[in-house]
mmCIF file of the protein (N, C-alpha, C, O) and its ligand, coordinates in Angstrom:
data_MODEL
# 
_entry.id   MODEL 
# 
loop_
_entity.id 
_entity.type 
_entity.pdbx_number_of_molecules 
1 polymer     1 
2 non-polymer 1 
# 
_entity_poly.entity_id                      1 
_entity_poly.type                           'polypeptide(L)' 
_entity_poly.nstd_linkage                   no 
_entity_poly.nstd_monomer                   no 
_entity_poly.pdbx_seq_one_letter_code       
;(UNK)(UNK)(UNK)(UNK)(UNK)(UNK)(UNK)(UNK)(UNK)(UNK)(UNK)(UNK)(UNK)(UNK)(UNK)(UNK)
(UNK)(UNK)(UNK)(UNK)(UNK)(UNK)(UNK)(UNK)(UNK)(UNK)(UNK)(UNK)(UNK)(UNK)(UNK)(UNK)
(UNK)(UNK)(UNK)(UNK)(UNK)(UNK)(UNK)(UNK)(UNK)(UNK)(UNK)(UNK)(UNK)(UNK)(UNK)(UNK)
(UNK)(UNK)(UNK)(UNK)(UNK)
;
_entity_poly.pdbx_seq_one_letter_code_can   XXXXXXXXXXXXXXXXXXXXXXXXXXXXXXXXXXXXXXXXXXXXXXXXXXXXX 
_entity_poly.pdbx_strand_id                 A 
# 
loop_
_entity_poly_seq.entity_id 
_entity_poly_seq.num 
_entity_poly_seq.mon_id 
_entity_poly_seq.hetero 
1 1  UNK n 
1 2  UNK n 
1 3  UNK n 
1 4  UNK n 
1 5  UNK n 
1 6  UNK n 
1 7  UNK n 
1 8  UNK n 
1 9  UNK n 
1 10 UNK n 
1 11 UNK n 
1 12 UNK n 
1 13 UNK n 
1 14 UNK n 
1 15 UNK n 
1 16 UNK n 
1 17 UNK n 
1 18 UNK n 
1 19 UNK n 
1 20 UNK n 
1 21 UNK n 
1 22 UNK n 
1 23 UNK n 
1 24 UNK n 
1 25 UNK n 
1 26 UNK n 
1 27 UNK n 
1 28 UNK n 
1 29 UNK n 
1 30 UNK n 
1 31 UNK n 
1 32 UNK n 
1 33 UNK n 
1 34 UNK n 
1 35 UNK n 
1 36 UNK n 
1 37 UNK n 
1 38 UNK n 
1 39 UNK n 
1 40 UNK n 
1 41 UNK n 
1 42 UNK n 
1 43 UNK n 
1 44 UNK n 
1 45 UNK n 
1 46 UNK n 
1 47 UNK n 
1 48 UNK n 
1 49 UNK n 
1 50 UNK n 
1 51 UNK n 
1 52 UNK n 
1 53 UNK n 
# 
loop_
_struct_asym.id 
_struct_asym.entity_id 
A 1 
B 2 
# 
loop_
_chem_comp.id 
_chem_comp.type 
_chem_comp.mon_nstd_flag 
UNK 'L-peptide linking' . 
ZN  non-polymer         . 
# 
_pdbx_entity_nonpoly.entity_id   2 
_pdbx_entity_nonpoly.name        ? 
_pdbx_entity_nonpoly.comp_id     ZN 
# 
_pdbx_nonpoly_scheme.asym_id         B 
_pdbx_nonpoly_scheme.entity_id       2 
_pdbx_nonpoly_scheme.mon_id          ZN 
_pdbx_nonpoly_scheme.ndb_seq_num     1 
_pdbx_nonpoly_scheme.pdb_seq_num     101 
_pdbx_nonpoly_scheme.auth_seq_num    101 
_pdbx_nonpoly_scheme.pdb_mon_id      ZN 
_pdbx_nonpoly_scheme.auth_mon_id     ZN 
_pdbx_nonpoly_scheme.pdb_strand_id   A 
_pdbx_nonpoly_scheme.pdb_ins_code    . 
# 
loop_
_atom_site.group_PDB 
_atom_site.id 
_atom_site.type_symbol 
_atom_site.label_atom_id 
_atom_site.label_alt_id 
_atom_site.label_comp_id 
_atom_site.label_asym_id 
_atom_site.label_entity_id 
_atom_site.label_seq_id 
_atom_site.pdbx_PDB_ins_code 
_atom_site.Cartn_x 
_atom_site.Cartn_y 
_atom_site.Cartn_z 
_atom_site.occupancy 
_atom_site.B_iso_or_equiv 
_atom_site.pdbx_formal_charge 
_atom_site.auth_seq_id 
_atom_site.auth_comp_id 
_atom_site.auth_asym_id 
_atom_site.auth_atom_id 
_atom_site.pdbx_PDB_model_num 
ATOM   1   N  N  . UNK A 1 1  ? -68.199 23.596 60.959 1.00 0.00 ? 1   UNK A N  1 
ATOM   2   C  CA . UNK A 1 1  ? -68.918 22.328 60.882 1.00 0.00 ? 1   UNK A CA 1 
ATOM   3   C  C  . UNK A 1 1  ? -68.988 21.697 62.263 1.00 0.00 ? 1   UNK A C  1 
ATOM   4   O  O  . UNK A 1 1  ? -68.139 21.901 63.130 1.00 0.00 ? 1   UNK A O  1 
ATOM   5   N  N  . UNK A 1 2  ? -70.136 20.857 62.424 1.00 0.00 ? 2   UNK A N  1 
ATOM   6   C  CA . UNK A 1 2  ? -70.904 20.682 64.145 1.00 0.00 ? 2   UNK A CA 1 
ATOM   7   C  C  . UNK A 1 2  ? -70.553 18.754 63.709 1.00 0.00 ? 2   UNK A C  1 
ATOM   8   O  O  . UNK A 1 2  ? -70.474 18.118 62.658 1.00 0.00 ? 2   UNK A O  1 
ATOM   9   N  N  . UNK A 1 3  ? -70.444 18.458 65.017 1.00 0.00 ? 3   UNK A N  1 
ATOM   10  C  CA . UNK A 1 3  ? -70.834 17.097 64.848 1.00 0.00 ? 3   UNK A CA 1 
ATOM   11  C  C  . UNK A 1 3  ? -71.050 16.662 66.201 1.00 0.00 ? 3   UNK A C  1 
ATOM   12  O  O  . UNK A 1 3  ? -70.283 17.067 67.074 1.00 0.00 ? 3   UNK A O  1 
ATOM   13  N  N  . UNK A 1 4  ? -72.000 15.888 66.486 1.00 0.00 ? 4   UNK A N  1 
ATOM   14  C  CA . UNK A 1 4  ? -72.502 15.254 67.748 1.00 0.00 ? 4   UNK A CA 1 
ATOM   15  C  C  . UNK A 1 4  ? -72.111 14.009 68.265 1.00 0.00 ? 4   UNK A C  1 
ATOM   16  O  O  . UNK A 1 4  ? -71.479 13.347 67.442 1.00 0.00 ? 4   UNK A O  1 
ATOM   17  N  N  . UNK A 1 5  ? -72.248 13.562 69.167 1.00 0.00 ? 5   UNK A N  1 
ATOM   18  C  CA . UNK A 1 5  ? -71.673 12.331 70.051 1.00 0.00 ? 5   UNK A CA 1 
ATOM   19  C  C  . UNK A 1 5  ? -72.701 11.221 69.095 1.00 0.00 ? 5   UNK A C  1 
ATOM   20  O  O  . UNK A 1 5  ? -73.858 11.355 68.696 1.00 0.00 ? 5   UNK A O  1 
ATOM   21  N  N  . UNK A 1 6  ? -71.808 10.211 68.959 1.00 0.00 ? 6   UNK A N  1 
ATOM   22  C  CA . UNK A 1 6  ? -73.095 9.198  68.567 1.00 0.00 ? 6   UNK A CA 1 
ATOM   23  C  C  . UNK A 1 6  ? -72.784 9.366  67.116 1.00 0.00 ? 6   UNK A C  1 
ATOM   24  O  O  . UNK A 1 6  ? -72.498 8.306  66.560 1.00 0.00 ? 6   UNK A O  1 
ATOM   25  N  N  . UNK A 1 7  ? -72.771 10.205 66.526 1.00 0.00 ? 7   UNK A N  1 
ATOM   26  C  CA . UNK A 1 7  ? -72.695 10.105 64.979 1.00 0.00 ? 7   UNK A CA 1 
ATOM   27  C  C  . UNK A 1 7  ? -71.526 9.280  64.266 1.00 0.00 ? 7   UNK A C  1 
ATOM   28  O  O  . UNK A 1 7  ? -70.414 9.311  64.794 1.00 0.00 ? 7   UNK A O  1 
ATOM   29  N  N  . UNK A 1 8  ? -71.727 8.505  63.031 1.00 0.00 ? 8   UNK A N  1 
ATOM   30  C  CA . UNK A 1 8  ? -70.024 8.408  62.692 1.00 0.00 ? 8   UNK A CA 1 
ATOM   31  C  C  . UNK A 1 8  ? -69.033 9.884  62.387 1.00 0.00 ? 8   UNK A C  1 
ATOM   32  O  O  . UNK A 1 8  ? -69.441 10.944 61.913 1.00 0.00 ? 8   UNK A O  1 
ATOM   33  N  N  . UNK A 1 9  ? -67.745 9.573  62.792 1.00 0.00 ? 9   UNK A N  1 
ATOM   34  C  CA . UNK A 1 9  ? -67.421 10.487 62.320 1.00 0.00 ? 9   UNK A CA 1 
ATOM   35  C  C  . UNK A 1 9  ? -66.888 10.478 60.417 1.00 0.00 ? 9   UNK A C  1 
ATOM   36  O  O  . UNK A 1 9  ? -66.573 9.517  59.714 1.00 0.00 ? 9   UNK A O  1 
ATOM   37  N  N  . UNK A 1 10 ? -66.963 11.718 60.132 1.00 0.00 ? 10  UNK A N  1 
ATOM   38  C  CA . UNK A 1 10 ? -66.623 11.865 58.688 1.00 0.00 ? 10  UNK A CA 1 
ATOM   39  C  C  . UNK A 1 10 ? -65.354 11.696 58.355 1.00 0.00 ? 10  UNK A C  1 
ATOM   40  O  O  . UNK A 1 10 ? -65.088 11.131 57.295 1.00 0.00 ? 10  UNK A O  1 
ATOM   41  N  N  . UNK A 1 11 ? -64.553 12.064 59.033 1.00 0.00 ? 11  UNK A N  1 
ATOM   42  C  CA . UNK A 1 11 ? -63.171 11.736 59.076 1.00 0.00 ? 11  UNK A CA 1 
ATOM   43  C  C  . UNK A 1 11 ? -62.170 11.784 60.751 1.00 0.00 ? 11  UNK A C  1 
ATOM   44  O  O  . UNK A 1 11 ? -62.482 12.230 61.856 1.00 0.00 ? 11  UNK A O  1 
ATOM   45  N  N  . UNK A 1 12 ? -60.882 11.089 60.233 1.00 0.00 ? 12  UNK A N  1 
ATOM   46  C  CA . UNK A 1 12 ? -60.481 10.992 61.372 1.00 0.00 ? 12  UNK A CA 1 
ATOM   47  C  C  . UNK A 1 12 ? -60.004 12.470 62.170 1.00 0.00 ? 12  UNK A C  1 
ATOM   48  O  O  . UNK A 1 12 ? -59.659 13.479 61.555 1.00 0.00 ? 12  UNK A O  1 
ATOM   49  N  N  . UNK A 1 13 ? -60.074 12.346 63.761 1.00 0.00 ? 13  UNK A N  1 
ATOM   50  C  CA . UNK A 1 13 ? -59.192 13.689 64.029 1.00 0.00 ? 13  UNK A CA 1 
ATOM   51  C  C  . UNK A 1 13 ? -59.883 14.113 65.345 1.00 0.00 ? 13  UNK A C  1 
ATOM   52  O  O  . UNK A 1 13 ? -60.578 13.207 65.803 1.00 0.00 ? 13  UNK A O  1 
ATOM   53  N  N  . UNK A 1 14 ? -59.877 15.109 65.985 1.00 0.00 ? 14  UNK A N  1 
ATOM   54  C  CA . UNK A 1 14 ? -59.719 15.587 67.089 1.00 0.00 ? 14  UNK A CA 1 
ATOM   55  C  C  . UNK A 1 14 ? -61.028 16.447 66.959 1.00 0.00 ? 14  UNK A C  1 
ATOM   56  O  O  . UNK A 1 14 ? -61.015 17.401 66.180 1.00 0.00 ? 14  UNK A O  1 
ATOM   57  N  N  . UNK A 1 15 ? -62.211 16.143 67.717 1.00 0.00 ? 15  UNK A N  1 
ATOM   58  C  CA . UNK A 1 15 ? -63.145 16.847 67.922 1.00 0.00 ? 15  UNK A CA 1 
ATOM   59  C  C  . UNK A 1 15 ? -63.396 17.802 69.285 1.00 0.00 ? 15  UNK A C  1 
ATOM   60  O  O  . UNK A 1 15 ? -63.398 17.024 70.239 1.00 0.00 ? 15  UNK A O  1 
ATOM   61  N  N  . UNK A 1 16 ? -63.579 18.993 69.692 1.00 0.00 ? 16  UNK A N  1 
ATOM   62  C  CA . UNK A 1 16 ? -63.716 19.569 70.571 1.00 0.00 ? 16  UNK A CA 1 
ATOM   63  C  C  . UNK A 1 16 ? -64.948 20.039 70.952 1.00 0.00 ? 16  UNK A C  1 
ATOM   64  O  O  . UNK A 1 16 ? -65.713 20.339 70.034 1.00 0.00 ? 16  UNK A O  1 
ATOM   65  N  N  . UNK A 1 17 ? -65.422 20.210 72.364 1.00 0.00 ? 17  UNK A N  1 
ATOM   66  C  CA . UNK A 1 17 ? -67.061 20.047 72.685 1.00 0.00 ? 17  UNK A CA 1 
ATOM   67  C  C  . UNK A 1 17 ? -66.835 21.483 72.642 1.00 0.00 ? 17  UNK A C  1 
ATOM   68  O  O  . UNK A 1 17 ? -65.850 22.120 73.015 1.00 0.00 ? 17  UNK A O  1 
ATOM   69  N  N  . UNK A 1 18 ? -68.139 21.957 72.017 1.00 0.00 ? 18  UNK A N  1 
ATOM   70  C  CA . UNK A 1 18 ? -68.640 23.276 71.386 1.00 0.00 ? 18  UNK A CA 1 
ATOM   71  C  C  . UNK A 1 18 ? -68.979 24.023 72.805 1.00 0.00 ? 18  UNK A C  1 
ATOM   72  O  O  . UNK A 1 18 ? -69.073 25.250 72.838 1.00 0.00 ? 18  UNK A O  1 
ATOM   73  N  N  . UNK A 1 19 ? -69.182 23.107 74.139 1.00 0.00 ? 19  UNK A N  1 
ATOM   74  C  CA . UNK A 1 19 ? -69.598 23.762 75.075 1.00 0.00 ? 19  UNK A CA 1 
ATOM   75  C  C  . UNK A 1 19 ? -68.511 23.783 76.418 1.00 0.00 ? 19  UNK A C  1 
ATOM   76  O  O  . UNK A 1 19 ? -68.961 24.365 77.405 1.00 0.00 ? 19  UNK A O  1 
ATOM   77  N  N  . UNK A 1 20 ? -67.236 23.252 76.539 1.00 0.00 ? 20  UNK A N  1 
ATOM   78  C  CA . UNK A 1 20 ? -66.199 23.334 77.387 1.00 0.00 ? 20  UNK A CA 1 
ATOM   79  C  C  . UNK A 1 20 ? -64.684 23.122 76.615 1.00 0.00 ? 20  UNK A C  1 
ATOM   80  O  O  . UNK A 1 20 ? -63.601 23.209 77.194 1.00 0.00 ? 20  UNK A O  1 
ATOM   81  N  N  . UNK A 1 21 ? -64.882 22.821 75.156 1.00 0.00 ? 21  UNK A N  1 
ATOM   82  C  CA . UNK A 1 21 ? -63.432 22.761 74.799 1.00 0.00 ? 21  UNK A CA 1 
ATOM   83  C  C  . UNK A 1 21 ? -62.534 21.328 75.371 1.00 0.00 ? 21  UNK A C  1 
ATOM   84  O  O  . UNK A 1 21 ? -61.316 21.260 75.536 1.00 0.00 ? 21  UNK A O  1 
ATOM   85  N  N  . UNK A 1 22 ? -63.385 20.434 75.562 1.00 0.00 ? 22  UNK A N  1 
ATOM   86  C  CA . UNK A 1 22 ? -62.675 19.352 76.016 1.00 0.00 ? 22  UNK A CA 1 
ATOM   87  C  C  . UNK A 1 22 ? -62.262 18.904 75.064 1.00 0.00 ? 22  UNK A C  1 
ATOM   88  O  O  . UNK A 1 22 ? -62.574 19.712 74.189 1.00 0.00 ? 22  UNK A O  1 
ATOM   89  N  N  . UNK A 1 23 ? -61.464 17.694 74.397 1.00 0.00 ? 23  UNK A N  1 
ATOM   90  C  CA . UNK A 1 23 ? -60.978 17.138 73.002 1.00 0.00 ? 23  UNK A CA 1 
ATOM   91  C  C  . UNK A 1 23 ? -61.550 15.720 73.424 1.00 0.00 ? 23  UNK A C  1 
ATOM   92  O  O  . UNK A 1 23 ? -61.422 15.116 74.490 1.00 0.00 ? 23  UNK A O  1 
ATOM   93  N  N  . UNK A 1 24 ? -62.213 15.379 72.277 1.00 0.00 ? 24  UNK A N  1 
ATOM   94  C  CA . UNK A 1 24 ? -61.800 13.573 72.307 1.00 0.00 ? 24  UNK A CA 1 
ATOM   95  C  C  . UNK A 1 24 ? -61.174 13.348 70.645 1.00 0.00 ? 24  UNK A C  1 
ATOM   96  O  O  . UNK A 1 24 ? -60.652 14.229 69.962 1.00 0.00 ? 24  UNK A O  1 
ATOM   97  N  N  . UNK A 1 25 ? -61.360 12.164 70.320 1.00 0.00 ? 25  UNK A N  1 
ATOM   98  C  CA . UNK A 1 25 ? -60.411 11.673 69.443 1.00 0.00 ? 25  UNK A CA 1 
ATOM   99  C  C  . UNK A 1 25 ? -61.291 10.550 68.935 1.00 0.00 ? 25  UNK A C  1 
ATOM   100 O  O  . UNK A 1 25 ? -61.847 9.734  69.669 1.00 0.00 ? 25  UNK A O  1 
ATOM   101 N  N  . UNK A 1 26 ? -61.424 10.603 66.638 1.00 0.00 ? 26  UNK A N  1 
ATOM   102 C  CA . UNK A 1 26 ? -62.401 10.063 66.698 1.00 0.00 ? 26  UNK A CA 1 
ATOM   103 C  C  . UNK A 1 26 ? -62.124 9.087  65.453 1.00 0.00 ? 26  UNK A C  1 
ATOM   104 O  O  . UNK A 1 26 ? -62.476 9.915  64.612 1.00 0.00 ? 26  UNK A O  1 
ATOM   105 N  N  . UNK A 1 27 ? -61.847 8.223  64.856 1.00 0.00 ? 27  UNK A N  1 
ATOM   106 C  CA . UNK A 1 27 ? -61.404 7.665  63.628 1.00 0.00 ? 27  UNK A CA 1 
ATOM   107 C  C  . UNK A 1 27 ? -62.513 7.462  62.582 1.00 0.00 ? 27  UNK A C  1 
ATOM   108 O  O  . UNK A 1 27 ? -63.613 7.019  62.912 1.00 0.00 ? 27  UNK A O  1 
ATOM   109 N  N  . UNK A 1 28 ? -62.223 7.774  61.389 1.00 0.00 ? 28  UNK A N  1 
ATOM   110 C  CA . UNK A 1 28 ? -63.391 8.068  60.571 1.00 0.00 ? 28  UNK A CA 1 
ATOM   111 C  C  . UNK A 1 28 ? -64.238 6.530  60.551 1.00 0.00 ? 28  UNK A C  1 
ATOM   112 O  O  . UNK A 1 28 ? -63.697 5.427  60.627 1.00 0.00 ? 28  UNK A O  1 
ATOM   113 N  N  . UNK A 1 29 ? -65.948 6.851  60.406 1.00 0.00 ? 29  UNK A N  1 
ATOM   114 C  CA . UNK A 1 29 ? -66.120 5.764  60.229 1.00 0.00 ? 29  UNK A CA 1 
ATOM   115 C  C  . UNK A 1 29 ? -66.560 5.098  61.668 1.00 0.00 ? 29  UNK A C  1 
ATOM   116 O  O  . UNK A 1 29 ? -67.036 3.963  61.711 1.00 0.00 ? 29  UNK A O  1 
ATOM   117 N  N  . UNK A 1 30 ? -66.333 6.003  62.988 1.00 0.00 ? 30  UNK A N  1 
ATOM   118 C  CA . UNK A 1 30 ? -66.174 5.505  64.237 1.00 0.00 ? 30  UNK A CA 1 
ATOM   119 C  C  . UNK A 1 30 ? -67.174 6.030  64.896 1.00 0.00 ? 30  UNK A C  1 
ATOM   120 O  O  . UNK A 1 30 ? -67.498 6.980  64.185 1.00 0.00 ? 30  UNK A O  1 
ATOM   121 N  N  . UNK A 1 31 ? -68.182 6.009  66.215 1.00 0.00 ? 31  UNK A N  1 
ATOM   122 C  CA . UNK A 1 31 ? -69.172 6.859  66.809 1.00 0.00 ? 31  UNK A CA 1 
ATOM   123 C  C  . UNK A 1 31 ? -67.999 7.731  67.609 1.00 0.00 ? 31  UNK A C  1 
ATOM   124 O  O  . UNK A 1 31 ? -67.056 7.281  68.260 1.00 0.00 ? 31  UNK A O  1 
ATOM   125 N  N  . UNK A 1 32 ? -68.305 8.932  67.391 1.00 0.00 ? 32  UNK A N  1 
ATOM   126 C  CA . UNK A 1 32 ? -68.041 9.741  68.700 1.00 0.00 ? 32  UNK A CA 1 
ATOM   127 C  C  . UNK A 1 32 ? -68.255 9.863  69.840 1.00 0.00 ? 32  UNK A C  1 
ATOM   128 O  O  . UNK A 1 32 ? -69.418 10.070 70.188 1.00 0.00 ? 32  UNK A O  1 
ATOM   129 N  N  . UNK A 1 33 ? -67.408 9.793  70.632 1.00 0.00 ? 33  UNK A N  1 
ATOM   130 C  CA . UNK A 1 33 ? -67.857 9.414  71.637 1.00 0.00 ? 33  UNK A CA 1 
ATOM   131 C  C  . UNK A 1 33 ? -68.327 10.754 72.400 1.00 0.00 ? 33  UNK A C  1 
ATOM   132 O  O  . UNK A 1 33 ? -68.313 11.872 71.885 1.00 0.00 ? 33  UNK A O  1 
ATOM   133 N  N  . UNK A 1 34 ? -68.743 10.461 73.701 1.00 0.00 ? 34  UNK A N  1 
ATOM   134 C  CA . UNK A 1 34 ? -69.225 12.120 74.210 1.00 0.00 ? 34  UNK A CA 1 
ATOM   135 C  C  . UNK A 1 34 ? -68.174 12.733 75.311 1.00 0.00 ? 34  UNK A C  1 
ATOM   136 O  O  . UNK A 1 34 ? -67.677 12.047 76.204 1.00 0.00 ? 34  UNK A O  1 
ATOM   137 N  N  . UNK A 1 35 ? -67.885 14.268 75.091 1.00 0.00 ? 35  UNK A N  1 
ATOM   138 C  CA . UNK A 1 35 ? -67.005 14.550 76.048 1.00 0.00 ? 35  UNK A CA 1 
ATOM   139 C  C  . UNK A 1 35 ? -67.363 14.172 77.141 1.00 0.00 ? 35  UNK A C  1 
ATOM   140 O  O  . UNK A 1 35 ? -68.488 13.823 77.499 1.00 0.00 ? 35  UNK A O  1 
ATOM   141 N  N  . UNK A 1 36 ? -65.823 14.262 78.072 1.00 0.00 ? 36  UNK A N  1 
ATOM   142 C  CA . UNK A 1 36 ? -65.927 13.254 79.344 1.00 0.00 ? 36  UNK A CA 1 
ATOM   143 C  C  . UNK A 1 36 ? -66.652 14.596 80.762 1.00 0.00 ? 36  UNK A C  1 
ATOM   144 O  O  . UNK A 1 36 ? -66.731 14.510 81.987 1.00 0.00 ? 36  UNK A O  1 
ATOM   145 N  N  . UNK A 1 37 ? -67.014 15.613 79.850 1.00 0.00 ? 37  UNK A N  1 
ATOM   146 C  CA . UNK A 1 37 ? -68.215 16.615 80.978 1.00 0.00 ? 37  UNK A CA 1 
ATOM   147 C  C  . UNK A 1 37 ? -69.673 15.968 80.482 1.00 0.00 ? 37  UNK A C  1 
ATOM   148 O  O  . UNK A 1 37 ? -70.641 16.203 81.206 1.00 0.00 ? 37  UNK A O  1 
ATOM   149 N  N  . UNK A 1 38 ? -69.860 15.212 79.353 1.00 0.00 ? 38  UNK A N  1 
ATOM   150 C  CA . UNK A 1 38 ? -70.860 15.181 79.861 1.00 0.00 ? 38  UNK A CA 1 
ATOM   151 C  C  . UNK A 1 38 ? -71.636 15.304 77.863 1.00 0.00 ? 38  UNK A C  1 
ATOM   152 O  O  . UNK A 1 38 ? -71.952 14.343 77.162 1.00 0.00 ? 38  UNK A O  1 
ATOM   153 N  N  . UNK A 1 39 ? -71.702 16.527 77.559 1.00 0.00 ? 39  UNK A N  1 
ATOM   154 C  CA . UNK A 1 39 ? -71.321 17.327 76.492 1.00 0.00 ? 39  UNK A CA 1 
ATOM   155 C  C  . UNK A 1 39 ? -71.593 16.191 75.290 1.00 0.00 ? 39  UNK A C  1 
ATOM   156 O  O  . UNK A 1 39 ? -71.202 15.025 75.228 1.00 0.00 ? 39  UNK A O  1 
ATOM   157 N  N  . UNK A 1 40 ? -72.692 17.239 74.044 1.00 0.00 ? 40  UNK A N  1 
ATOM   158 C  CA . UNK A 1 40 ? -72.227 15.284 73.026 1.00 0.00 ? 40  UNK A CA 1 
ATOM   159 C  C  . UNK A 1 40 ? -72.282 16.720 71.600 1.00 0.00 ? 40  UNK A C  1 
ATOM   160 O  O  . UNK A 1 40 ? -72.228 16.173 70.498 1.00 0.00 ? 40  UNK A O  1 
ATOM   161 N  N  . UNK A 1 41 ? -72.347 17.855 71.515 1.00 0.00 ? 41  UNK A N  1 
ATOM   162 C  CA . UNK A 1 41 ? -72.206 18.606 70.231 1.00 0.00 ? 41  UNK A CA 1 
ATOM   163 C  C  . UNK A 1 41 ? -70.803 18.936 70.516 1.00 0.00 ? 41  UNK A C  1 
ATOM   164 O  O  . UNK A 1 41 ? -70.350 19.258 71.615 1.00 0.00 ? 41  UNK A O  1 
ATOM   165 N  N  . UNK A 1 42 ? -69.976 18.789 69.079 1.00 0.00 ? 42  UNK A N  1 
ATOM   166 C  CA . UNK A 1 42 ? -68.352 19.241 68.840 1.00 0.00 ? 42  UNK A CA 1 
ATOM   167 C  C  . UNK A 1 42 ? -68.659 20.261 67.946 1.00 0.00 ? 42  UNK A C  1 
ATOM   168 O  O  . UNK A 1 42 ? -69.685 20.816 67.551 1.00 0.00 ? 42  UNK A O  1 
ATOM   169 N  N  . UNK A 1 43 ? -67.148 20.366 67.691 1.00 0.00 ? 43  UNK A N  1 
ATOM   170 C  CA . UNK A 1 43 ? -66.875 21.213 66.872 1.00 0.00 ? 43  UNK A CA 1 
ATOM   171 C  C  . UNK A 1 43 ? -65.663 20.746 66.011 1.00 0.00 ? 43  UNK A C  1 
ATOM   172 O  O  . UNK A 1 43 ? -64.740 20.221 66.634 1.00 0.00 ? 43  UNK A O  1 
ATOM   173 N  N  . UNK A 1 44 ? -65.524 20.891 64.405 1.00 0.00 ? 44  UNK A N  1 
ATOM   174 C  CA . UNK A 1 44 ? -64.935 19.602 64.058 1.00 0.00 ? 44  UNK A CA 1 
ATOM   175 C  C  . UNK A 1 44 ? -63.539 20.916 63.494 1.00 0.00 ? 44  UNK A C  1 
ATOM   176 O  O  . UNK A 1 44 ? -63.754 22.036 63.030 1.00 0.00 ? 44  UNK A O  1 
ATOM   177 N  N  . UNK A 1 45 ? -62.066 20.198 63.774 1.00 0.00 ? 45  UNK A N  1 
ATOM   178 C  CA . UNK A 1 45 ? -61.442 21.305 63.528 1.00 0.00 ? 45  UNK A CA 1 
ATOM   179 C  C  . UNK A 1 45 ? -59.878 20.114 62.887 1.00 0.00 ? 45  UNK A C  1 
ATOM   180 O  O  . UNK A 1 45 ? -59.588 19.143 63.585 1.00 0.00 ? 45  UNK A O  1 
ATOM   181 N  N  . UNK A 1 46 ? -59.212 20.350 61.803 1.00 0.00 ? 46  UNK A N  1 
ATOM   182 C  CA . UNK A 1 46 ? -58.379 19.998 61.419 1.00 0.00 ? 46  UNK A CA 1 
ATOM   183 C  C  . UNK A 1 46 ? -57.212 20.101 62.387 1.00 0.00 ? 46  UNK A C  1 
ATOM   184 O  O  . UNK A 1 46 ? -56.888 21.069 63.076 1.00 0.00 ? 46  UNK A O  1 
ATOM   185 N  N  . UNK A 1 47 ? -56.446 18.474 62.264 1.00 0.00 ? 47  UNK A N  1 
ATOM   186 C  CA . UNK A 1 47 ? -55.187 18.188 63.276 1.00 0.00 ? 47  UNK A CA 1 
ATOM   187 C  C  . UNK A 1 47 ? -53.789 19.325 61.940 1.00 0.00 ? 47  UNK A C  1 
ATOM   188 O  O  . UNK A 1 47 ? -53.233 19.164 60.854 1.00 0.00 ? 47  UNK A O  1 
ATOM   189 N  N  . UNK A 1 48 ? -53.897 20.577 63.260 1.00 0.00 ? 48  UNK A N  1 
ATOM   190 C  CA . UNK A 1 48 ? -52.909 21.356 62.919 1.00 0.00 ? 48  UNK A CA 1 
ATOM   191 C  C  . UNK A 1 48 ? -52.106 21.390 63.569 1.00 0.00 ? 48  UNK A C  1 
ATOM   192 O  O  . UNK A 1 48 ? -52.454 21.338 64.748 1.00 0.00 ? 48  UNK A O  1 
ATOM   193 N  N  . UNK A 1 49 ? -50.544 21.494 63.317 1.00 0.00 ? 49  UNK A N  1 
ATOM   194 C  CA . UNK A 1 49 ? -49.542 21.548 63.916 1.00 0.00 ? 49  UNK A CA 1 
ATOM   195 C  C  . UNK A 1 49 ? -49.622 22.635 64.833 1.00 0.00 ? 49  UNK A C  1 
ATOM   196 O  O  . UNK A 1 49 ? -50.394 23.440 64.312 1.00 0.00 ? 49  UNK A O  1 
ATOM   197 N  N  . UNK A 1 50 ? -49.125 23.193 66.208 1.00 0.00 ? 50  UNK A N  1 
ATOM   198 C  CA . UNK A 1 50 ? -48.781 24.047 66.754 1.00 0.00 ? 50  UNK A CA 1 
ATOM   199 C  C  . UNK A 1 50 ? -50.036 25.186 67.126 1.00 0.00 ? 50  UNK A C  1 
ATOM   200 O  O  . UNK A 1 50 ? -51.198 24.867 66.876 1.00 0.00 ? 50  UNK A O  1 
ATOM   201 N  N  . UNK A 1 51 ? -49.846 26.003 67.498 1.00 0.00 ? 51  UNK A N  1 
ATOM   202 C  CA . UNK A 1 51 ? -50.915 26.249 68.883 1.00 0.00 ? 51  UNK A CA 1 
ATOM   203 C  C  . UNK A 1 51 ? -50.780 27.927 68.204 1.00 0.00 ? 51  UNK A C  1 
ATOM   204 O  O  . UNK A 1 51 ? -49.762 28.464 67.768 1.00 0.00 ? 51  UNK A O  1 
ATOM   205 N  N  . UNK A 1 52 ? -52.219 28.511 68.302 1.00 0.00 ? 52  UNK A N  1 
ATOM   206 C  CA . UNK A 1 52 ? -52.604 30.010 68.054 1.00 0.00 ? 52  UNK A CA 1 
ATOM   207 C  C  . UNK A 1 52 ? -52.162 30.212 69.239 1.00 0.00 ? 52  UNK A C  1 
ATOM   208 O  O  . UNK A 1 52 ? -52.048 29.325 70.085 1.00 0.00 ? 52  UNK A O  1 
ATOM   209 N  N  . UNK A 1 53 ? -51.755 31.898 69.468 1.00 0.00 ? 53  UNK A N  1 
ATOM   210 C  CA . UNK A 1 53 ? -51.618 32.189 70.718 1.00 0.00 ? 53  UNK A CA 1 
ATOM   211 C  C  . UNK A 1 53 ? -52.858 33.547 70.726 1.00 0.00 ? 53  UNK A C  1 
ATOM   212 O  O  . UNK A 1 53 ? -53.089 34.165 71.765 1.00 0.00 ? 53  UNK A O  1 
HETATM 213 ZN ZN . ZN  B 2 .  ? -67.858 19.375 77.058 1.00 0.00 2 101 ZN  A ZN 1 
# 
């Protein structure tokens, strides 16, 4: 699931730009803001504990 800068978000949580992997941070209900490259399509990914290697 995609979500763009500007949109509300659907829920709260940690969006990452589909095109450098930057994170912002977005509370449901809130505009997204646009990564700080520049960047406004995410990629919407559940706040999971601990890190794939
Ligand atoms: Zn970006």
């Amino acid at each position: 699931m995609s979500a763009k800068a500007g949109e509300k978000a659907q829920k709260t949580g940690d969006f990452y730009c589909a095109s450098c992997d930057e994170k912002v941070h977005a509370q449901q209900g809130d505009k997204i803001p646009e990564c700080p490259n520049g960047h406004k399509t995410f990629e919407t990914r559940r706040n999971e504990p601990g890190n794939k290697s």
